[in-house]
C-alpha positions in Angstrom: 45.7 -26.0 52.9 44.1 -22.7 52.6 41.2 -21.5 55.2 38.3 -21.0 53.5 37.2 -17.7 52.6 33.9 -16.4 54.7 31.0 -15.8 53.0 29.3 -12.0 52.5 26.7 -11.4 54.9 23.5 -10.6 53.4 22.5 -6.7 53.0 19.5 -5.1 54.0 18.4 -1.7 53.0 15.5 0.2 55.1 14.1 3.4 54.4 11.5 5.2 56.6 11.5 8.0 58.4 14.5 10.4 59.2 15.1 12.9 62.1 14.1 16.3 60.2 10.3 15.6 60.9 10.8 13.4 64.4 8.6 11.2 64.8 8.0 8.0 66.7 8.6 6.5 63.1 12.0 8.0 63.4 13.2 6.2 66.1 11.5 2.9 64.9 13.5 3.2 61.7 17.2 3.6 63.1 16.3 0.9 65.9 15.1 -1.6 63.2 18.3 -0.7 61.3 20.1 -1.1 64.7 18.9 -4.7 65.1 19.4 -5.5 61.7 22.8 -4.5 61.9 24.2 -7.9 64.3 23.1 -10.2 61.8 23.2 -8.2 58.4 25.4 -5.6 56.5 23.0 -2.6 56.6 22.0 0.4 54.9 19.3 3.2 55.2 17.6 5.6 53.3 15.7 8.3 55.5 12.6 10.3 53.8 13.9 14.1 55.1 11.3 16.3 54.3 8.1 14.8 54.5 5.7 17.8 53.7 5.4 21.3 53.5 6.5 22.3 57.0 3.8 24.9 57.1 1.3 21.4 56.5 3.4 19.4 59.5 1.5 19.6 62.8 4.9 19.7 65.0 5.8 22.8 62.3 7.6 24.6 65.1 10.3 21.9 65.7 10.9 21.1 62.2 14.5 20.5 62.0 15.5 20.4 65.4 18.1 17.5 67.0 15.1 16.3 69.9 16.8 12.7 70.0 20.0 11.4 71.1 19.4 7.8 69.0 22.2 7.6 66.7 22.6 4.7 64.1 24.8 2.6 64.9 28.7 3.0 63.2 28.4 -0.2 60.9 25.1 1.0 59.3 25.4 3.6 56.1 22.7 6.8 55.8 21.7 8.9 53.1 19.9 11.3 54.7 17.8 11.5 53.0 15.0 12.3 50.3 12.6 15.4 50.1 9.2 15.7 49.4 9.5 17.6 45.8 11.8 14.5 45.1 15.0 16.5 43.2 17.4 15.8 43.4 17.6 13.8 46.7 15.1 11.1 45.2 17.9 10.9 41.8 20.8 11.0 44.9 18.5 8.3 46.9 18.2 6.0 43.8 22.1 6.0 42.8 22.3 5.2 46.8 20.6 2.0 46.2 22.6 1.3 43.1 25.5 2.0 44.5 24.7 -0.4 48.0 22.7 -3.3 46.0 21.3 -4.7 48.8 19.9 -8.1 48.6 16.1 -6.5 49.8 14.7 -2.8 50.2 12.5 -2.7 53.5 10.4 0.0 53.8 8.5 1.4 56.6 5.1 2.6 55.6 3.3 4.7 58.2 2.0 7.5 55.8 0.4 8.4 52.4 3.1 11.7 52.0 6.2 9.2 50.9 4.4 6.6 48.7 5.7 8.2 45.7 8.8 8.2 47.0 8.6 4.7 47.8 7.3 4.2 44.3 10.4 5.4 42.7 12.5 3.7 45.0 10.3 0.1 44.3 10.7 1.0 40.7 14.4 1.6 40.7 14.6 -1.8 43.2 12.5 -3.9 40.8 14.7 -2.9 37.7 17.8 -4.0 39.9 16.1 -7.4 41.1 16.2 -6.2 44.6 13.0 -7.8 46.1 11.1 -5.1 48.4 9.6 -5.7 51.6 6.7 -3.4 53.5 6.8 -3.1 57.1 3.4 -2.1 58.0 3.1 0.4 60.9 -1.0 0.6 59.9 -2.7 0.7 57.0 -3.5 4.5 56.6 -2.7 7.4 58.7 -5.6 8.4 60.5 -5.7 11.8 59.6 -5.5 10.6 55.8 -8.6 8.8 56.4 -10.0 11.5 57.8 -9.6 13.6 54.1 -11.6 11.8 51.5 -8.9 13.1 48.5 -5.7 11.9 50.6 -7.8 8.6 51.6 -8.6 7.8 47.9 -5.0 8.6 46.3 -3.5 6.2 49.0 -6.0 3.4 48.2 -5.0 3.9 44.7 -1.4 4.8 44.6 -0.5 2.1 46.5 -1.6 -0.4 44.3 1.5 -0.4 42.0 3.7 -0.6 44.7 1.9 -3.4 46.1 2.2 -4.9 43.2 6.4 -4.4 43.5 6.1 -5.9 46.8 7.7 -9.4 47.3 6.5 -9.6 51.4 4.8 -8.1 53.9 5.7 -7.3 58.0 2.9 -6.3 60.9 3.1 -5.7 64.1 -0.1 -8.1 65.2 -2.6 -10.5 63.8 -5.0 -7.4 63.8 -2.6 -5.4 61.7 -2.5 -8.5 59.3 -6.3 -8.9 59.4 -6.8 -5.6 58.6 -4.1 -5.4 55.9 -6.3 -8.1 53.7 -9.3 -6.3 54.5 -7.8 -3.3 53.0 -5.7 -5.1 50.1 -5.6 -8.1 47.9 -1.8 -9.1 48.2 -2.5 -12.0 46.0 -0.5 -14.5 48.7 2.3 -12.2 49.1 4.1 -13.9 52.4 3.7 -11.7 55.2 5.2 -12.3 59.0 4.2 -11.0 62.1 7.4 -9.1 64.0 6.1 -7.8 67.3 7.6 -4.4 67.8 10.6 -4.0 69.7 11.8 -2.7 72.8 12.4 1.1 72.9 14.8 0.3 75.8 16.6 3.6 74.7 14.9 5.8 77.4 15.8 3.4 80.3 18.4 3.7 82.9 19.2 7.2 81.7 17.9 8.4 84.9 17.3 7.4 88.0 13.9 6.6 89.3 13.1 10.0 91.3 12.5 9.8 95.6 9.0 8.5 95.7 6.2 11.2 96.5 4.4 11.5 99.7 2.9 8.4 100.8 -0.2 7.1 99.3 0.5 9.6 96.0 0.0 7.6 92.6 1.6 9.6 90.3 0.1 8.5 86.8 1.4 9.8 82.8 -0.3 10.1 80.0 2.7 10.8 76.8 2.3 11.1 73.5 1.2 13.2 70.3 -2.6 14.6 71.5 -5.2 13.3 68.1 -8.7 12.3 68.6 -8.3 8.9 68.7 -6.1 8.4 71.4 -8.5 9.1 73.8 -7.3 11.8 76.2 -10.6 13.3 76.7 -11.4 10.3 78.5 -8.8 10.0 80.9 -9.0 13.8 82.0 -12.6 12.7 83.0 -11.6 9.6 84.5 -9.2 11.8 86.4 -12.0 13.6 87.8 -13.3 10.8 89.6 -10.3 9.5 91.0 -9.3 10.4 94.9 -6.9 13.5 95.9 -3.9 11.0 96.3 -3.9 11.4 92.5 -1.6 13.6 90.4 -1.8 13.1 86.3 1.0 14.7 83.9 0.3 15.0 80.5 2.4 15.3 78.4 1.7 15.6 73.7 2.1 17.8 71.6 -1.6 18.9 69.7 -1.5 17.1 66.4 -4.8 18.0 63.9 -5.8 20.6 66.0 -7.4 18.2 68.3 -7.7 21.0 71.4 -10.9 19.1 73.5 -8.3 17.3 75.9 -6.5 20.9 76.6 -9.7 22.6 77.1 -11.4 19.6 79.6 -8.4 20.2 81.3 -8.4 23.9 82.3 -12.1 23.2 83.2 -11.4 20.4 84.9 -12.0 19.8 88.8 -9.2 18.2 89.5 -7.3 20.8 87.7 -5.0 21.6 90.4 -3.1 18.2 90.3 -3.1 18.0 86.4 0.3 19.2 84.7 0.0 19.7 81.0 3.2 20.1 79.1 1.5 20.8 75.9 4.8 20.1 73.5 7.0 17.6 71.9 9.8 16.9 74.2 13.5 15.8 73.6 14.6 12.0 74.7 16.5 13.7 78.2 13.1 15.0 79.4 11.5 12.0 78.2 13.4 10.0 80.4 12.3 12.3 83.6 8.7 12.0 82.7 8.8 8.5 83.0 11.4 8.2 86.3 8.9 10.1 88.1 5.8 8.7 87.1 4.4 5.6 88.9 2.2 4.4 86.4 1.8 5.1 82.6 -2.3 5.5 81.5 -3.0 5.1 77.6 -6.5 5.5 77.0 -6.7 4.9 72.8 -10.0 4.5 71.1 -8.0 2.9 68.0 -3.9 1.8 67.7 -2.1 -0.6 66.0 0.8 0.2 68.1 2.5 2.5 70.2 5.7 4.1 70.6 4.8 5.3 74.7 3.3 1.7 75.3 6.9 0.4 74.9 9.0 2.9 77.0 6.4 2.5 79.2 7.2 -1.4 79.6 10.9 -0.7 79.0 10.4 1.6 82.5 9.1 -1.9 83.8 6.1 0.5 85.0 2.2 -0.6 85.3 0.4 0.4 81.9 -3.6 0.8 81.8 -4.0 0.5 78.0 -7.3 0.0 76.0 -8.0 -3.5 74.6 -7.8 -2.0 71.0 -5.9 -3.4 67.5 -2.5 -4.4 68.1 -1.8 -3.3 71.2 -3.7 -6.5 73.0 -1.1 -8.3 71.6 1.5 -6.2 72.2 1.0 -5.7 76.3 -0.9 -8.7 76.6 2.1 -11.0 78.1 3.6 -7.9 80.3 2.7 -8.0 83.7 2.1 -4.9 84.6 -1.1 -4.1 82.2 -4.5 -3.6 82.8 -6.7 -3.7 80.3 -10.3 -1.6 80.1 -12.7 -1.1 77.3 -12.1 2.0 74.6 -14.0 5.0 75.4 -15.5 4.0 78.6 -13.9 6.8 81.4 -15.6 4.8 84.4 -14.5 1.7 83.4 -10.8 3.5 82.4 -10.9 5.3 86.3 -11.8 1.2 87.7 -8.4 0.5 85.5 -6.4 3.2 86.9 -7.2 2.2 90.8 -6.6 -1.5 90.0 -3.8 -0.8 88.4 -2.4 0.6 91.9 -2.2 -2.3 93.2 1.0 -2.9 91.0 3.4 -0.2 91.5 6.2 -0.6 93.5 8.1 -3.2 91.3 9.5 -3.2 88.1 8.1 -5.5 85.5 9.8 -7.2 83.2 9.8 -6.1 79.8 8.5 -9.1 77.3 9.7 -7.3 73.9 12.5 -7.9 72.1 14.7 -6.7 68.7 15.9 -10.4 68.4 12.9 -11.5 67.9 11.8 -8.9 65.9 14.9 -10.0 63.6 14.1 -13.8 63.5 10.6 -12.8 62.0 12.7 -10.7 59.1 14.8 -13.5 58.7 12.1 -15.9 58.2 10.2 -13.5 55.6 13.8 -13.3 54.2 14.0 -17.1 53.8 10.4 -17.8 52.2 11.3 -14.9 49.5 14.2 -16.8 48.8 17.1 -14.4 49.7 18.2 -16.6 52.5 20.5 -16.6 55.8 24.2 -15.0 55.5 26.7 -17.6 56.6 28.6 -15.1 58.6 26.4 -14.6 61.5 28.5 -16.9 64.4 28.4 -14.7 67.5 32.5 -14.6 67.6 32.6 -13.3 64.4 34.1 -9.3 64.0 31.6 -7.6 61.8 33.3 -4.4 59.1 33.2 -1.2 60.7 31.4 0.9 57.7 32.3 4.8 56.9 29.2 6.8 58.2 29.9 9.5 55.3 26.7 9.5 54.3 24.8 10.7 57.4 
């Protein structure tokens, strides 16, 4: 009697952003493809050079290794395709013949790799590979701030909407605001909370506490106007002398008001301002020696810091805005306040006291992030592999394409 033979698992192909133009896109991308990885045979395409780099706002770091994520050994790269398109788009497309996966996931975050993502639909439709969008938000919000770069991404996107088999968000307010912008015509959409980026934690130690009574608080991420720094640095002001704030973005769209309420500020002699992007191993200090993590967004679907933040198991104040009610919502160490309101965002930060000096447990997760996949997988009829038992040994794939 012969064993029976085990059945291919199914493959998944994501392509979203790659590590020449790092973003917080960039580590979504390989962690989705991570997670993907226990349950499907994966694949990725990474979009290399989004732009111009003279156009990028991080222009002077362009190219360099900041992260230490890796994908992981059973996951193939082509890294990855260029914003002029040839020949890494021709290279990219062979790729996906050459893989066939059983669905194309992309991640969509910005308007520069739609045609990119056109091509790639186009080549995926011709193939009968269904293609999936994973919704990070609906437009960039410096593309909405350009009216040209607002209307070709309203219009450009249409065909490739019209390739699209099903559709993943973060939150109910990402999905909401997806039909407000689009008629998907019933496309089946799922909601996969975003995952854990766990990959800061435990590097390093917590640092000795401060002085007593010091509340050390963080504020980390790109600086734009709409996340709200201006607000904090003038909530800051109001705050006692046991306070000390690091800050710590690089200035995206020429958004220089936080930098220059800071040198004026007050309370400038306990504000540090590390005006850069920074690489994960000083990430990881920033966040061992803060006490709590302040995120003072006017808009947000979601957010990268948010999530290292509660992978830290530190207390978050975070504005009740878009997704990210959803998001911290069941964490126990948020406080909520109103958007743009610094005295009701300095009452946050004092409450918020009250809840440091235990870690809090971390409610996100990449499993769960997968069972939404699979279940959008399921209802576009490309179904579960039957190869996914936990004592099952998974092929090792050559990396060669990295």
């Amino acid at each position: 009697m012969h064993a029976s033979q085990p059945t291919e698992r199914r493959k998944v192909m994501v392509a979203g952003s790659g590590w020449h133009f790092l973003s917080g896109i960039s580590y979504y991308t390989c962690r989705l493809s991570n997670a993907l990885q226990e349950r499907y045979d994966v694949s990725a395409i990474l979009m290399r050079r989004l732009l111009p780099a003279r156009l990028y706002p991080g222009r002077e770091r362009v190219g360099q290794r900041l992260s230490d994520l890796r994908y992981a050994d059973g996951v193939r790269v082509f890294d990855g395709v260029d914003w002029w398109g040839v020949p890494s788009l021709a290279r990219a497309v062979a790729f996906l013949r050459a893989e066939r996966p059983d669905v194309l996931v992309l991640q969509w975050w910005t308007g520069v790799v739609l045609h990119s993502y056109l091509v790639l639909a186009i080549a995926a439709r011709r193939l009968g590979i269904p293609v999936v969008i994973e919704f990070h938000e609906v437009q960039d919000t410096a593309e909405l701030r350009r009216r040209w770069a607002a209307r070709y991404v309203r219009g450009a996107i249409r065909p490739l909407l019209r390739r699209t088999r099903g559709v993943v968000v973060h939150s109910a307010f990402d999905a909401d605001a997806l039909a407000s912008a689009y008629d998907l015509g019933g496309v089946p959409s799922e909601i996969a909370l975003h995952g854990p980026f766990d990959h800061h934690a435990g590097v390093v130690p917590r640092t000795a506490a401060p002085a007593p009574g010091v509340r050390r608080l963080l504020y980390f991420g790109t600086i734009r106007p709409y996340k709200g720094l201006e607000d904090l640095v003038e909530a800051f002001a109001a705050l006692g002398p046991e306070y000390r704030l690091t800050v710590v973005g690089e200035t995206w769209e020429g958004w220089t008001r936080p930098a220059e309420l800071i040198a004026a500020s007050p309370a400038r002699d306990r504000i540090t301002f590390v005006n850069r992007y920074v690489p994960d191993a000083e990430v990881n200090g920033y966040f061992a020696a803060a006490d709590a993590v302040v995120l003072p967004y006017r808009r947000s679907s979601a957010s990268g810091p948010l999530h290292i933040a509660m992978s830290h198991g530190l207390p978050v104040v975070v504005t009740s805005v878009g997704g990210l009610v959803e998001a911290a919502g069941p964490y126990s160490g948020t406080v909520f306040v109103p958007p743009g309101d610094p005295a009701r965002l300095a009452a946050g930060i004092s409450e918020a006291a009250g809840l440091i000096g235990r870690r809090h447990a971390d409610p996100s997760s990449w499993e769960r992030t997968v069972d939404a996949y699979a279940r959008l997988f399921e209802r576009i009829g490309i179904g579960q592999d039957s190869t996914t038992s936990s004592n099952q040994t998974v092929p090792v794939l050559s990396p060669d394409l990295r």
